[in-house]
C-alpha positions as CSV (number, residue, x, y, z in Angstrom):
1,X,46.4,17.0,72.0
2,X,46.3,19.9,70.2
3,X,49.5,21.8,69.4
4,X,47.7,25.3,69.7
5,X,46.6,26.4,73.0
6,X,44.0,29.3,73.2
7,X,45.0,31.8,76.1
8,X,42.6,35.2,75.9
9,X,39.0,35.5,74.0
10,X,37.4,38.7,73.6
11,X,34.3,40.6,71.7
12,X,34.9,44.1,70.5
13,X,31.4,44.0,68.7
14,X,28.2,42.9,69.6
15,X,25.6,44.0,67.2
16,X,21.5,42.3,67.9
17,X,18.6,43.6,65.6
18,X,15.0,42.6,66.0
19,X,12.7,43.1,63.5
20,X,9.8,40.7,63.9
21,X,7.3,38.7,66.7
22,X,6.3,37.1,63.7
23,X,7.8,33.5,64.5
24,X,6.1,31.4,61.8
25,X,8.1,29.7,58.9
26,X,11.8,30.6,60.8
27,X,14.6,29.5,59.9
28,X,17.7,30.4,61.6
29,X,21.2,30.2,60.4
30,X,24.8,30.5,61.6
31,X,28.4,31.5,60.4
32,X,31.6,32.1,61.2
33,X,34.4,34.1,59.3
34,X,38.1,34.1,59.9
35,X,38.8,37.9,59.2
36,X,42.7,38.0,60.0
37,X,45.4,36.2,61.4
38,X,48.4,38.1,62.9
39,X,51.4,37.6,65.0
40,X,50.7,39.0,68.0
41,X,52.8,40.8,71.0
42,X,53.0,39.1,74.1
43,X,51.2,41.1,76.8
44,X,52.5,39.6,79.9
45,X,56.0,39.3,80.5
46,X,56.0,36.0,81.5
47,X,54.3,34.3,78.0
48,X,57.7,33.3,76.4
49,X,55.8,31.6,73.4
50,X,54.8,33.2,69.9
51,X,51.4,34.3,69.7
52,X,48.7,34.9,67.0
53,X,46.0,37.2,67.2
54,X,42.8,35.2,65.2
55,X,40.0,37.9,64.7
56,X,36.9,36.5,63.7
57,X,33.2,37.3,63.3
58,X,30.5,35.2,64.1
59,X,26.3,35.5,62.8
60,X,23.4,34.3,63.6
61,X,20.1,35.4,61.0
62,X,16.6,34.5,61.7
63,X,14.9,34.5,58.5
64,X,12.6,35.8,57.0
65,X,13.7,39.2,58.4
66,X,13.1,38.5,61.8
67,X,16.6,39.0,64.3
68,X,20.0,39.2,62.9
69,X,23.3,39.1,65.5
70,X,26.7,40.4,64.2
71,X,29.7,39.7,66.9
72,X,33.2,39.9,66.5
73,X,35.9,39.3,68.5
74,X,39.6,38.0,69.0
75,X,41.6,34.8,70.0
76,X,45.1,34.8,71.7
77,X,46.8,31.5,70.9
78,X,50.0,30.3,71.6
79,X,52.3,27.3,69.7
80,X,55.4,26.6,68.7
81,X,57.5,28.9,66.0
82,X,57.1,26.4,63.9
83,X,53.2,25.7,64.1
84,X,52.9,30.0,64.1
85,X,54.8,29.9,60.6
86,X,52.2,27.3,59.4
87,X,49.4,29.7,60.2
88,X,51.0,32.6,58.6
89,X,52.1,31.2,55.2
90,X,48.4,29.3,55.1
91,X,46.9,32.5,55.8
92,X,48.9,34.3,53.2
93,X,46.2,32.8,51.2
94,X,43.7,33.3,53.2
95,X,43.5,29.6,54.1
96,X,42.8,29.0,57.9
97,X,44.8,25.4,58.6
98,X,42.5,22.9,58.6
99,X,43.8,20.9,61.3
100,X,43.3,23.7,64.0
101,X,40.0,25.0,62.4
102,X,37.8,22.3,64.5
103,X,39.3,23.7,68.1
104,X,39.2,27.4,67.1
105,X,35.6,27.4,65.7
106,X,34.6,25.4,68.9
107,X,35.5,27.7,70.8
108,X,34.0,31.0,68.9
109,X,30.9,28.8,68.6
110,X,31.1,28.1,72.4
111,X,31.8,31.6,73.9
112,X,29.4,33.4,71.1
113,X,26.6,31.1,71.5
114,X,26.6,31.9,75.2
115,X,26.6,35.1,74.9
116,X,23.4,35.1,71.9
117,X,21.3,32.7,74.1
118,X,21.7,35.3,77.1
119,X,20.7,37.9,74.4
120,X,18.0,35.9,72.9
121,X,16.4,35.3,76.4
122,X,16.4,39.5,77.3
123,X,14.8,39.9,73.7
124,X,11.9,37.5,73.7
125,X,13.8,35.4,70.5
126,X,13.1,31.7,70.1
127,X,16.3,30.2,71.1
128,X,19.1,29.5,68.5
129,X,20.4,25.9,69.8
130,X,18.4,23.7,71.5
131,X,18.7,23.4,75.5
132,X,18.8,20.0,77.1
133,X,15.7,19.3,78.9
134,X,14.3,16.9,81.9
135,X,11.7,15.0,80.9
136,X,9.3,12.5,82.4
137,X,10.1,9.0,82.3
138,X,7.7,6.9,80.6
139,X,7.5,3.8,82.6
């Protein structure tokens, strides 16, 4: 059990471009960036627990010059004082701690590649991850 627990998401930037119908040859790429990590005010009276505010910004490029998405966004997580000191003097450095980096890229990966297929869908682009799909048994 993780020792983090994620309590708000939100986008403050959602940036699409397409350049391109030309679909041949594409290659399509993803990233995600930690931009800051900050101690954060509790926004409800009744969190008692430190918080950190994670920004972050998340891509998606189809090459050659075809799309390009830009998001960015915010995690509120809670943890112990002792587990919010970790992330701070880590971060000093501009090291995220490698043991959380798994669940918070998850969920950036999760909530921002929702939001791009819905995107990709309105704008005609082939999509980014592959869906699952029902297919005929072969007897």
């Amino acid at each position: 059990m993780p020792d983090i627990k994620v309590i708000g998401f939100s986008f403050n930037k959602l940036f699409v471009e397409k350049n391109s119908q030309e679909f041949k040859d594409l290659k399509i790429d993803r990233n995600i960036k930690i931009e800051s990590v900050e101690k954060a005010k509790p926004y409800a009276l009744q969190i008692k627990e430190e918080m950190l505010e994670i920004r972050f910004k998340y891509g998606i490029t189809y090459s050659p010059d075809v799309a390009k998405f830009e998001f960015s966004g915010s995690l509120l997580v809670t943890a112990e004082p002792k587990v919010i000191k970790e992330f701070l003097n880590e971060w000093k450095d501009k090291k995220f701690p490698e043991k959380h980096k798994i669940v918070i890229f998850n969920i950036i990966m999760r909530k921002s590649d929702i939001k791009a297929l819905e995107i990709e869908d309105e704008m005609g682009l082939p999509l980014h991850v592959a869906l699952p799909l029902i297919r005929e048994e072969k007897q």
